[in-house]
C-alpha positions as CSV (number, residue, x, y, z in Angstrom):
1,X,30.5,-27.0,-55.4
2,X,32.4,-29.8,-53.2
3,X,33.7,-29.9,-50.3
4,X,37.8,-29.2,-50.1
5,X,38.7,-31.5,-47.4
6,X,37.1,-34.8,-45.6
7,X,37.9,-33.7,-42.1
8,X,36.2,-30.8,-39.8
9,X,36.0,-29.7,-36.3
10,X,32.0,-29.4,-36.6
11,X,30.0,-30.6,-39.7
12,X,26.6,-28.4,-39.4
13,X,23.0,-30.3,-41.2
14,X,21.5,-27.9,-43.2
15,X,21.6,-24.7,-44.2
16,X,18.7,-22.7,-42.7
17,X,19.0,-20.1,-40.4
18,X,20.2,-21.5,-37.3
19,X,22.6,-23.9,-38.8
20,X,24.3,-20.9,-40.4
21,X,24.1,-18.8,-37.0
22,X,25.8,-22.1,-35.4
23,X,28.7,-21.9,-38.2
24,X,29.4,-18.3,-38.4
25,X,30.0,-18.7,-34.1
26,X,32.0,-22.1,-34.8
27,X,33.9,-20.5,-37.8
28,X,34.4,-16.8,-35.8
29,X,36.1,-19.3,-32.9
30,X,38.7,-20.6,-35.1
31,X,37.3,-23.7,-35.3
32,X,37.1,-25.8,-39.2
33,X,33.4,-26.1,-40.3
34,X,31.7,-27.7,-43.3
35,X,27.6,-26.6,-43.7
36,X,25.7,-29.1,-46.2
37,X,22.6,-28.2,-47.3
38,X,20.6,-30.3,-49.6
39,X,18.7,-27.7,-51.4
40,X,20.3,-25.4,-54.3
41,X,20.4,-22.3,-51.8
42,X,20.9,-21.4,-48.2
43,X,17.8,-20.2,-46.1
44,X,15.5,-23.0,-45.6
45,X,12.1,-21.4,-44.8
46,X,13.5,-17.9,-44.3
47,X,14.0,-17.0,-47.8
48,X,12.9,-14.5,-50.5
49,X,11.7,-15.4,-53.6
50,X,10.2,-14.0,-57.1
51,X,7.2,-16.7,-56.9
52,X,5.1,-14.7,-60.0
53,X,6.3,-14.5,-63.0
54,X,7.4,-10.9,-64.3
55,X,6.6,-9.9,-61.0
56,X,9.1,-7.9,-59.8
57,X,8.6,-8.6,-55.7
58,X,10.9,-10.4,-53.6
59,X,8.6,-12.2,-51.1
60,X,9.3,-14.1,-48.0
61,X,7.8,-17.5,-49.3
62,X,7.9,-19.3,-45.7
63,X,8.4,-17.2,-42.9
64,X,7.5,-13.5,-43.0
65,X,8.2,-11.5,-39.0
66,X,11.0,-11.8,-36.8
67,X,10.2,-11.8,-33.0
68,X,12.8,-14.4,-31.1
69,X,15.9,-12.5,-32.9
70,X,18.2,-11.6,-30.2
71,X,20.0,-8.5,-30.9
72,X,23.0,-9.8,-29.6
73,X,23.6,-12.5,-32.9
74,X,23.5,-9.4,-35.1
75,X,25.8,-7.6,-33.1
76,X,28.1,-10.9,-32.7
77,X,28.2,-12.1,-35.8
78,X,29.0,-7.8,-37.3
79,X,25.5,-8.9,-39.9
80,X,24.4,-5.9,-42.0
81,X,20.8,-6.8,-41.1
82,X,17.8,-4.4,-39.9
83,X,14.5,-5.0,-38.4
84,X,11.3,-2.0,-38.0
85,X,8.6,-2.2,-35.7
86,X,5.1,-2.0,-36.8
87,X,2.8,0.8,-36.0
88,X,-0.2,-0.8,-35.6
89,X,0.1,-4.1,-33.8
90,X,-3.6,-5.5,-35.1
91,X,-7.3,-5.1,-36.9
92,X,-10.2,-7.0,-36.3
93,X,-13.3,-6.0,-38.2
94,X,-16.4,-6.4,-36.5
95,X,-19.4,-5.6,-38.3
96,X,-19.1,-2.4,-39.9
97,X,-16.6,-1.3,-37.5
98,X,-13.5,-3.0,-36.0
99,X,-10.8,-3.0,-33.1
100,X,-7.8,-1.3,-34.0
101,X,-4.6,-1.7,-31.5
102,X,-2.1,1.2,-32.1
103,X,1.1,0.9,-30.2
104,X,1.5,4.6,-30.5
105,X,-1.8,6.2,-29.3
106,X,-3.5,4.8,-26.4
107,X,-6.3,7.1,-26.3
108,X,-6.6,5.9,-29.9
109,X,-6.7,2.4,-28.6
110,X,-9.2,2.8,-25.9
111,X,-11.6,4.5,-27.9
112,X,-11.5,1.6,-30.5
113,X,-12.0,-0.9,-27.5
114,X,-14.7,1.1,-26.1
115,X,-16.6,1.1,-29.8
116,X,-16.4,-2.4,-30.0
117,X,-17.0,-3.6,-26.8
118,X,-19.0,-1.1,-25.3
119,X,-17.4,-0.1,-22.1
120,X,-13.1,0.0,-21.2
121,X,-13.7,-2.9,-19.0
122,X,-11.6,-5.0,-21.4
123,X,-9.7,-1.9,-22.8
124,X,-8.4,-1.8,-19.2
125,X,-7.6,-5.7,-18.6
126,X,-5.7,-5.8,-21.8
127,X,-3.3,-3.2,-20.9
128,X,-2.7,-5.0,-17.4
129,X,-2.5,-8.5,-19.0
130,X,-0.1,-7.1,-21.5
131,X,1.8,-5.0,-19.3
132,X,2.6,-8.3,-17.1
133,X,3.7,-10.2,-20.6
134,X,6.4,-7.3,-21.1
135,X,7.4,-8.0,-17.6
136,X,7.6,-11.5,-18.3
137,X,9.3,-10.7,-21.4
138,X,11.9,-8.5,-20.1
139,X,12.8,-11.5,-17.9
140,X,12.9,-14.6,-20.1
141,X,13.8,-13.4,-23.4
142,X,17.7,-13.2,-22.3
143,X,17.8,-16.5,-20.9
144,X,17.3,-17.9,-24.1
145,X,20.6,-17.4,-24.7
146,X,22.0,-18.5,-21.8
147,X,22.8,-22.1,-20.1
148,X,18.7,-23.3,-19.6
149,X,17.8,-22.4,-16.0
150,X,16.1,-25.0,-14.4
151,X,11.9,-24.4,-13.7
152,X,12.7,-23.3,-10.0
153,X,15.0,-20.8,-11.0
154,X,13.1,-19.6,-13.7
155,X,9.8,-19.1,-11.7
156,X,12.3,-16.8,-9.0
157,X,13.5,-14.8,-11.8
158,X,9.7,-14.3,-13.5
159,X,9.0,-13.3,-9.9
160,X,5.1,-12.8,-10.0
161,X,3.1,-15.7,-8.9
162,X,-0.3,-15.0,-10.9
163,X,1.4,-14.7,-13.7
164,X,3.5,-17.8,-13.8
165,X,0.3,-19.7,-13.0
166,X,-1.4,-18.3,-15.6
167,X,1.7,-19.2,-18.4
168,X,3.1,-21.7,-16.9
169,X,0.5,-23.5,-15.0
170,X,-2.8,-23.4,-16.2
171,X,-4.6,-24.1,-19.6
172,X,-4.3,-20.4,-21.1
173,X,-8.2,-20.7,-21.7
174,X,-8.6,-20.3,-18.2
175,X,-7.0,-16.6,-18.4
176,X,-8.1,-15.9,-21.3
177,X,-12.1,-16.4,-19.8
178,X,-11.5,-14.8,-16.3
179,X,-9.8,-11.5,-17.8
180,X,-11.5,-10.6,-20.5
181,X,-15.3,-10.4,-21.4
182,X,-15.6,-9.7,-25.5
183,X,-15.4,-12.5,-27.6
184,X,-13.9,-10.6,-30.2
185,X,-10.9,-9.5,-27.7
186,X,-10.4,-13.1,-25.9
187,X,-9.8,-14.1,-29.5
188,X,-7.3,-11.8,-30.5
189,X,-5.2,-12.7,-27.1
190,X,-6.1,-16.3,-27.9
191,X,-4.3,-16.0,-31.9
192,X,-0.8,-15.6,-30.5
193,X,-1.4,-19.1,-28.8
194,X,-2.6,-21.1,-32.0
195,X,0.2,-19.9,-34.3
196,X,1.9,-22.7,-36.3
197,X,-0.1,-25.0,-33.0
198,X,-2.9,-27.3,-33.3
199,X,-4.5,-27.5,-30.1
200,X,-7.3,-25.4,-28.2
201,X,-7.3,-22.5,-25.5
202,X,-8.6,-25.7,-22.7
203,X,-5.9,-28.3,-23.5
204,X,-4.4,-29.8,-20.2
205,X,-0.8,-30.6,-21.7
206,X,-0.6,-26.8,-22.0
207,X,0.4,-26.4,-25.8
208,X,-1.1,-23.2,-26.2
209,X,0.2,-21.8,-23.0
210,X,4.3,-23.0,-24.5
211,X,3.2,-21.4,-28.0
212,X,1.9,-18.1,-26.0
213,X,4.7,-17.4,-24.0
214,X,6.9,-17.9,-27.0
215,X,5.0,-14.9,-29.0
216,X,4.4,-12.9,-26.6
217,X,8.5,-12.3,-25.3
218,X,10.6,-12.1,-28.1
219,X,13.0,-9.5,-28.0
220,X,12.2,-8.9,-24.9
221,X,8.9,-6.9,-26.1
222,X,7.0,-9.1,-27.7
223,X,7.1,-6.7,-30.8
224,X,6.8,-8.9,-34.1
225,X,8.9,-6.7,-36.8
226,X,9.5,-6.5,-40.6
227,X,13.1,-7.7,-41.7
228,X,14.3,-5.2,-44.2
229,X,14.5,-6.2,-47.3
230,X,12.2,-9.7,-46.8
231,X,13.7,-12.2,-44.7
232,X,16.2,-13.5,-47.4
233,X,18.2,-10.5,-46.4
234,X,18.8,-12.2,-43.0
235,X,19.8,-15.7,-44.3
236,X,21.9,-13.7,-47.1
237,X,23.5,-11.9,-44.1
238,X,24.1,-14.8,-42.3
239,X,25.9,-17.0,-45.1
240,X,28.2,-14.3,-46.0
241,X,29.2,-13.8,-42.1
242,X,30.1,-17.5,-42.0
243,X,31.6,-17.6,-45.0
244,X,33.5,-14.4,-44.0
245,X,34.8,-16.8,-41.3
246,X,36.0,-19.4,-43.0
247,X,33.1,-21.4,-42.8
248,X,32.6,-24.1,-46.0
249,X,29.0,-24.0,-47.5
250,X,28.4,-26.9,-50.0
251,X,24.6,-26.4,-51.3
252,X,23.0,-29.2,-53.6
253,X,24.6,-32.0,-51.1
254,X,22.0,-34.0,-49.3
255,X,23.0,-36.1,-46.2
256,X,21.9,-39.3,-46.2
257,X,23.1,-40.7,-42.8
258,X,25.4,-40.0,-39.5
259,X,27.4,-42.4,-37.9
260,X,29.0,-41.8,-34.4
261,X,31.3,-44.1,-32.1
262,X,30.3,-41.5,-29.2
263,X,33.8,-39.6,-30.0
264,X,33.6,-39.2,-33.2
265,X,31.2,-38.8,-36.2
266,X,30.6,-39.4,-39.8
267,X,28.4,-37.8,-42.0
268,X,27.4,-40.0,-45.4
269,X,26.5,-37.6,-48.1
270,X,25.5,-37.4,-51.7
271,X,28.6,-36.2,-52.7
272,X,30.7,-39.0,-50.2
273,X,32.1,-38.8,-46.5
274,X,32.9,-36.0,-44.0
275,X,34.3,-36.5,-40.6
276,X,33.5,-34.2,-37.7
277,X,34.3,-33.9,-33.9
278,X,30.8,-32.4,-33.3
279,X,27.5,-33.1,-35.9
280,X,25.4,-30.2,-35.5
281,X,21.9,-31.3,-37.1
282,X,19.5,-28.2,-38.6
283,X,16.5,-30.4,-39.0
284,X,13.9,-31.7,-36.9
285,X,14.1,-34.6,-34.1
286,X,12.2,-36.4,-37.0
287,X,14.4,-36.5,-39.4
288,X,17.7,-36.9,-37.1
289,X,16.0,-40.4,-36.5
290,X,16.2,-41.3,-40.1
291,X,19.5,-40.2,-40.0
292,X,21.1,-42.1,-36.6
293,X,18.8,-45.2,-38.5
294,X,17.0,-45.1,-35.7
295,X,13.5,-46.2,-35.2
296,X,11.2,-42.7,-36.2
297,X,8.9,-41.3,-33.3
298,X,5.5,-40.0,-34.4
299,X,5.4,-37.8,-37.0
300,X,5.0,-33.9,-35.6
301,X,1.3,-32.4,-36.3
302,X,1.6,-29.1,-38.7
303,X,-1.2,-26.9,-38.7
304,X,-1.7,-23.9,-40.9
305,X,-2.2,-22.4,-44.3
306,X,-0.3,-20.3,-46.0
307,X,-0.9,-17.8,-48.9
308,X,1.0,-14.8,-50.4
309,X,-0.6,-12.8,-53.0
310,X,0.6,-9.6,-54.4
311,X,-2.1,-6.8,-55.4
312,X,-2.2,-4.0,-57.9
313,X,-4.0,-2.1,-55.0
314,X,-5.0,-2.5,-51.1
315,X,-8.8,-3.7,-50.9
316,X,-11.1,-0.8,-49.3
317,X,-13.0,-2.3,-45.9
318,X,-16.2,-3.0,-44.8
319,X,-15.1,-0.3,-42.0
320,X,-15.4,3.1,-43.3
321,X,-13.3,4.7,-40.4
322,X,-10.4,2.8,-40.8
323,X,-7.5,3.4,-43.5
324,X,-6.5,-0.1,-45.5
325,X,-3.3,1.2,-44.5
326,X,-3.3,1.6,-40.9
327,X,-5.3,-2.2,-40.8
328,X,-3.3,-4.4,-43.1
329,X,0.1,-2.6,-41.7
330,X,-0.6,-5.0,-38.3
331,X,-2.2,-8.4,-37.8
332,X,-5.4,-8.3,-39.7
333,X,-7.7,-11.2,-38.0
334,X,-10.5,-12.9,-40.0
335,X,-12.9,-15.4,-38.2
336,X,-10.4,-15.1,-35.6
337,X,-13.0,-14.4,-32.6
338,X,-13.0,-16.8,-29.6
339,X,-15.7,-18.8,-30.5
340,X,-14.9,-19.2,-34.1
341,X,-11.4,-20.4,-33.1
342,X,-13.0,-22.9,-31.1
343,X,-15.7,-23.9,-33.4
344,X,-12.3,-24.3,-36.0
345,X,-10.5,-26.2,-34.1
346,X,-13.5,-28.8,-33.1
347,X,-14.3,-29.2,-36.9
348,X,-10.7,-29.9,-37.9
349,X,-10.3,-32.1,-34.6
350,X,-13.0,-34.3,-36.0
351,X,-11.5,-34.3,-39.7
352,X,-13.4,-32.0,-41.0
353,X,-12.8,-28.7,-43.0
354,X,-13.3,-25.5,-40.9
355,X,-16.0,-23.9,-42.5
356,X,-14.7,-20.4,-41.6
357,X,-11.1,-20.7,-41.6
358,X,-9.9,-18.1,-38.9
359,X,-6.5,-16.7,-40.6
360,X,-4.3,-13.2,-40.1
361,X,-2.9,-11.2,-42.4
362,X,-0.2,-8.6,-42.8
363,X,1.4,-6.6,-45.7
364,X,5.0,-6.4,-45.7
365,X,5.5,-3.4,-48.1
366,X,3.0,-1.1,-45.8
367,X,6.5,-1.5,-43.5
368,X,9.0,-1.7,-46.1
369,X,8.8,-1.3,-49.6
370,X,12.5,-2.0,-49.9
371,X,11.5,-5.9,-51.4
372,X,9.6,-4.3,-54.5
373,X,11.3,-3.3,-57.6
374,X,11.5,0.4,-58.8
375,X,8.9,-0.3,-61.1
376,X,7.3,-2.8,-59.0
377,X,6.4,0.3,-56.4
378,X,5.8,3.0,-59.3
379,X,2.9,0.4,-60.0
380,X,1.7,0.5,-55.9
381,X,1.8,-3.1,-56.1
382,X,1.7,-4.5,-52.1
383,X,2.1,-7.8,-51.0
384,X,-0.2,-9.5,-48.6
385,X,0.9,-12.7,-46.6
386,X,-2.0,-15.0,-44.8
387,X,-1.7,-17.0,-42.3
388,X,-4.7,-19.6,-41.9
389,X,-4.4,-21.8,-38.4
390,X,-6.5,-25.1,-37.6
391,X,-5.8,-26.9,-40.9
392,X,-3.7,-30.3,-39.7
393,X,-1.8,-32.0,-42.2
394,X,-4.1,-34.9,-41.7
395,X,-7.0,-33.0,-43.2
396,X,-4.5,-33.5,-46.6
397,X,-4.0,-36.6,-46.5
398,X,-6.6,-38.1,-48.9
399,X,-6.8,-35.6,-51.8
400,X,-4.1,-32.5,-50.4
401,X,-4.4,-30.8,-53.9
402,X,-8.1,-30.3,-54.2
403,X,-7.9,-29.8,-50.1
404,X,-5.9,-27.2,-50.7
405,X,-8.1,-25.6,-53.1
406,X,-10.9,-25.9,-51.1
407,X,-9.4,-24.2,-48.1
408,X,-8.2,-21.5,-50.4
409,X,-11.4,-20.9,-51.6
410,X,-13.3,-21.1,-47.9
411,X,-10.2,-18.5,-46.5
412,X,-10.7,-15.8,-48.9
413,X,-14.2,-16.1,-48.7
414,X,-14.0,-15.2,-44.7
415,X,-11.8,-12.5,-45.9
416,X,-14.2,-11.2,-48.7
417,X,-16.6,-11.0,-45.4
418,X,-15.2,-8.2,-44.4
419,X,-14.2,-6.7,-47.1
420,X,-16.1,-3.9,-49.1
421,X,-15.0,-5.4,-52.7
422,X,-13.6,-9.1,-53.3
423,X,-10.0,-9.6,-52.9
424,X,-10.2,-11.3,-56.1
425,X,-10.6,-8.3,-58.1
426,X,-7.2,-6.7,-56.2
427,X,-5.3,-9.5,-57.3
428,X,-2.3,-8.4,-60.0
429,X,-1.4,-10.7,-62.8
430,X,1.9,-12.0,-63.8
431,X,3.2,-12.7,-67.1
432,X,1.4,-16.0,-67.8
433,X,-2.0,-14.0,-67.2
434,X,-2.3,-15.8,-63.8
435,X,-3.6,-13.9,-60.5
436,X,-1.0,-13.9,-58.1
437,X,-2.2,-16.2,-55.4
438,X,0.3,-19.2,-53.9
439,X,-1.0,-21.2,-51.2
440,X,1.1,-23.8,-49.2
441,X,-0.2,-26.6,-47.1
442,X,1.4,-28.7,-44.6
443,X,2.1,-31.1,-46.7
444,X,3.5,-28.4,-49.6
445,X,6.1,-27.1,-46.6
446,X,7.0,-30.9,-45.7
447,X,7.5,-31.9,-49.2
448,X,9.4,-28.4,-50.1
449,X,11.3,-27.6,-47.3
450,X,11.4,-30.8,-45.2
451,X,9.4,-29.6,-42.6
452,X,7.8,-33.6,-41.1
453,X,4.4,-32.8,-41.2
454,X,4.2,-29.6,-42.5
455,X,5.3,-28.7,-38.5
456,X,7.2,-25.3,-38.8
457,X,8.4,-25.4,-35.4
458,X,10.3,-29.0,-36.2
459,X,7.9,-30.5,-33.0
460,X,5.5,-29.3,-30.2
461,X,7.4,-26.2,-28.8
462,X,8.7,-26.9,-24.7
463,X,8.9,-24.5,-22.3
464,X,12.2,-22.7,-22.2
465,X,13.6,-24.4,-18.6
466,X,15.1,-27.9,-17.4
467,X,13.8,-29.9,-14.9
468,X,17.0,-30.5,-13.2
469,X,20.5,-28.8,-13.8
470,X,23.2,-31.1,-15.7
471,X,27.2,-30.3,-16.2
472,X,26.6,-32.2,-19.8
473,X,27.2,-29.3,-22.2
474,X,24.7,-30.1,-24.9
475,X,22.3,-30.5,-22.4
476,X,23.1,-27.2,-20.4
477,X,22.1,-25.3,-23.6
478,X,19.1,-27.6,-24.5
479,X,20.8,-29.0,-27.7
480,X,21.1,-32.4,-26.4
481,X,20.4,-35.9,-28.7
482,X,21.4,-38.1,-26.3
483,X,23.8,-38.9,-28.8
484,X,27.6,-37.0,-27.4
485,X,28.6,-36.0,-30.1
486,X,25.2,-35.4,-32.3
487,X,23.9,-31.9,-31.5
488,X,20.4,-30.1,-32.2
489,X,20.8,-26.5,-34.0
490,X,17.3,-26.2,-35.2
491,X,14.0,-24.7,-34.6
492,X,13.2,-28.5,-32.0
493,X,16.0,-27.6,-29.7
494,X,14.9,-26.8,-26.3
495,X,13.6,-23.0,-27.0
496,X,13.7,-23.4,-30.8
497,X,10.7,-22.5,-33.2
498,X,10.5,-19.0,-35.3
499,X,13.0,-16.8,-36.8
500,X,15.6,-16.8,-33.5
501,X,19.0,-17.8,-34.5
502,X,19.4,-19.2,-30.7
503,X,19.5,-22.7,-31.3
504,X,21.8,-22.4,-33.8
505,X,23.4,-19.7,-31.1
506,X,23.1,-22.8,-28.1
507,X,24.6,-25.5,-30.4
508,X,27.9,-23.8,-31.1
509,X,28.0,-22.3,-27.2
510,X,27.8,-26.2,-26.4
511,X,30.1,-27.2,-28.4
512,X,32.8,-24.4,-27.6
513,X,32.8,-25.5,-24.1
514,X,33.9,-28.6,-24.7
C-alpha cells in the first residue's frame, strides 16, 4: 500500500507502539497524519508471533509485560485492550528451598523470608523500602504524562527526603547494602535496576538508580502485568484506533532521510516524498542522526539475552514446597543473587562471558492462556520467556552466532541448577522436529527490529524531570531534537523506555499546542 496524498499535518517514523499512540491522538484531533513503517507489519518490538512451526502459540517475540501503560491512553484512545496482575510477584530458589513473594498473603511472604533468611529482619525492610516505592510511585507515575516538571518541583512533590536521596541521589548500591542484609534479597531488589541496563549497583552516573525508578512506578504501583492476549493485542488495538481516526498507515515503506527548513519538513522515502508540518520520529536518537545526515553519536550499549521456548509441560523444582505454578507465574530469578550480579557484570565488563548468566523468567499462559490455540491448551503446552541481563552487544561482536550459542547453553545450564529435571527434556517440538527454543541477542534485536545496539530502551534511560522550565513545546513534554519541527515519539524521549505509549502520548501533546 501507498500513500494517497504527498502532504500531511504530521508525518509519524515508524510504526511501533508509541508512534501509533502519537497518530491515533494527532488523527482523534482532526489533524491529517501519514505513519510509515519500514517493516511488513505494525508493532515494532511489541508484537505476537507464531515463531515454531505448527505450533499453535502466539508469543510476544520482543517485549512480553506492561508496567509504564497509563490507563488514561486506553481510556483516550476508546482501545479494546486489557491488562491482569500477577499473583505472585517473584521466586528465587535457594538451595532446596526458595523465596516466594506473594502479593496476596503477607503472612505467606514473611514466612518465606524468614526460611530463607533466617530471621524477618529483611522481611521487615522490604516491606518499608517497598512501601516508600508505591509512595513514590503514586506521585511520579502521572507526571509522565504531563508537561516535565523541573527536578525542584519534582523532589516537592516526591516529598520524602530519604527517599529522593536514595533514587535520585545516590548509587542505588548504597541502599540496597544499608537496608538489606541477605544476599539473595539485595539481589532481587537489585534485578529491577539491571533490566535492559548495563551497568552495576555502585555506578556514580546513577544508571541503575534511572532504570530502578522506572520499574519500580509504573502505573502508579509498580505492578508488571500480562497484556491479554500477548502484546500484539495492544499494538493491534492501537493501529485500528488510528486508523479509526483517519490516520494513514503505509507498512513496507522505509524512510531514508528528513529534511527541514525549521518550518517545514520533508520526509524521503522508499516509495518517494511526503511533506509534513511536524516529523514525529519512532526510532532512537541514533538513527534520527542518520536521518537529519547528521554526524552519529556513539552507538547506545544493549545488554540482555532473550529466549522464548514453549513446553509440553512446566519443569518440577529443585524446591519441593513450591508449586511450578505459583513460581514461574512471577519473576523466576536464576544466578540473580547480589554477588552473582556483580560477579556478571565484572566478567562482561572485562569482555568476557558470564559464566553464570543471571536471567528471570516468567510464563505468560500461567496469567493468560488466551495466546494458545484450542488445541494448543488441550495439549498444556506453556510458554516460558527468559530474560538474561549483563550480555553487551560488544561481547557479539567477533563471532555473535556461536556467542549466542554459547550463552544459550551457559543460561539454561544456571536454570537446570535449580531445577529437578533439565529444561531440555520439557521442551515441545514443532513440525520440523526442532525443540522450541529462540534466542535473540543484541545484535539479533538491532539487526531485526532496528534497535542501535541491541539497546531496547533506544539510549541510557534519564530521569523523568528538566533542569530548568522552557515555554518551547517539544521541550515542555521532553520530545525535543533541537530540530523545531523534528519531534521524538519513541521509547529515547525524555521518560521513554518499556511498553508506555507516553512518548508517543508527549509528541502529539507537543505538537497540538502549537
Amino acid at each position: 500500500m501507498t500513500s494517497t496524498r504527498s502532504s500531511y499535518d504530521a508525518v509519524v517514523v515508524g510504526a511501533g507502539h508509541n508512534g501509533l499512540v502519537a497518530a491515533a491522538y494527532l488523527a482523534r484531533a482532526g489533524r491529517s497524519v501519514l505513519v510509515l513503517e519500514r517493516r511488513d507489519h505494525v508493532g515494532g518490538a511489541a508484537v505476537s508471533a507464531r515463531v515454531f512451526p505448527g505450533v499453535d502459540v502466539r508469543l510476544s517475540r520482543y517485549s512480553y509485560l506492561v508496567s509504564l501503560l497509563p490507563r488514561r491512553i486506553v481510556t483516550d484512545l476508546g482501545l479494546s485492550f486489557l491488562t491482569r496482575r500477577r499473583r505472585i510477584s517473584s521466586y528465587t530458589p535457594v538451595g532446596t528451598g526458595g523465596l516466594l513473594i506473594d502479593t496476596a498473603s503477607e503472612a505467606r511472604t514473611r514466612d518465606s523470608f524468614r526460611a530463607t533468611t533466617g530471621s524477618d529482619r529483611d522481611f521487615d525492610a522490604w516491606r518499608e523500602f517497598y512501601a516508600a516505592t508505591a509512595r513514590l510511585a503514586a506521585r511520579v507515575f502521572p507526571t509522565l504524562t504531563q508537561p516535565l516538571p523541573t527536578r525542584a518541583q519534582l523532589r516537592r512533590l516526591v516529598d520524602d527526603p530519604r527517599l529522593w536521596e536514595e533514587v535520585f541521589e545516590r548509587p542505588l548500591g548504597e541502599t540496597v547494602e544499608a537496608r538489606f542484609a541477605d544476599d539473595v534479597v539485595r539481589g532481587v531488589v537489585m534485578t529491577d535496576a539491571l533490566i535492559g541496563t548495563f551497568t552495576h549497583a555502585h555506578d556514580p552516573t546513577l544508571l541503575q538508580n534511572r532504570c530502578f525508578l522506572y520499574h519500580v512506578i509504573g502505573g502508579g504501583t509498580g505492578d508488571w502485568d500480562v497484556p491479554i492476549g500477548g502484546m500484539g493485542a495492544f499494538t493491534d488495538a492501537l493501529a485500528d484506533a488510528a486508523r479509526s481516526a483517519g490516520a494513514e498507515i503505509v507498512t513496507g515503506c522505509e524512510v531514508t532521510g528528513i529534511d527541514t527548513d525549521g518550518v517545514t519538513a520533508e520526509v524521503r522515502h522508499s516509495d518517494g516524498l511526503a511533506h509534513a508540518s511536524r516529523v514525529l520520529v519512532n526510532a532512537s536518537p541514533y538513527d534520527l542522526s542518520r536521518l537529519l545526515g547528521e554526524p552519529a553519536p556513539p552507538k547506545p550499549r544493549g545488554s540482555q539475552l532473550k529466549i522464548n521456548m514453549v513446553l509440553d509441560r512446566l519443569p518440577r523444582l529443585r524446591d519441593p514446597s513450591v508449586d511450578p505454578a505459583l513460581a514461574f507465574a512471577g519473576t523466576f530469578h536464576v544466578a540473580e543473587s547480589y554477588e552473582q550480579l556483580e560477579r556478571a557484570y565484572r566478567e562482561a565488563a572485562s569482555g568476557t562471558r558470564p559464566a553464570a548468566p543471571p536471567s528471570e523468567i516468567y510464563c505468560h499462559t500461567l496469567t493468560d492462556p488466551s495466546i494458545l490455540s484450542d488445541r494448543a491448551a488441550a495439549r498444556g503446552l506453556h510458554t516460558l520467556t527468559l530474560f538474561g541481563l549483563h550480555t553487551p552487544a560488544d561481547l557479539f561482536a567477533a563471532t555473535p552466532e556461536q556467542t549466542r550459542s554459547d550463552l544459550v547453553v551457559a543460561t539454561l545450564a544456571q536454570l537446570d541448577s535449580v531445577l529437578a529435571e533439565p529444561i531440555a527434556g520439557c521442551l515441545a517440538v514443532d513440525a520440523d522436529g526442532m525443540p522450541c527454543l529462540e534466542a535473540r541477542s543484541p545484535v539479533d534485536l538491532e539487526r531485526e527490529i532496528g534497535l542501535p545496539g541491541g539497546h531496547i530502551f533506544h539510549r541510557d534511560l534519564s530521569f523523568p524531570y528538566a533542569e530548568q522550565e522552557s515555554t518551547d513545546p517539544a521541550e515542555r513534554w521532553g520530545v525535543a531534537t533541537g530540530r523545531p519541527t523534528v519531534l521524538l515519539c519513541g521509547a529515547g524521549a525524555v521518560r521513554g523506555g518499556g511498553v508506555s505509549g507516553i512518548p508517543g502520548h508527549n509528541a502529539a501533546m507537543a505538537v497540538l499546542e502549537t
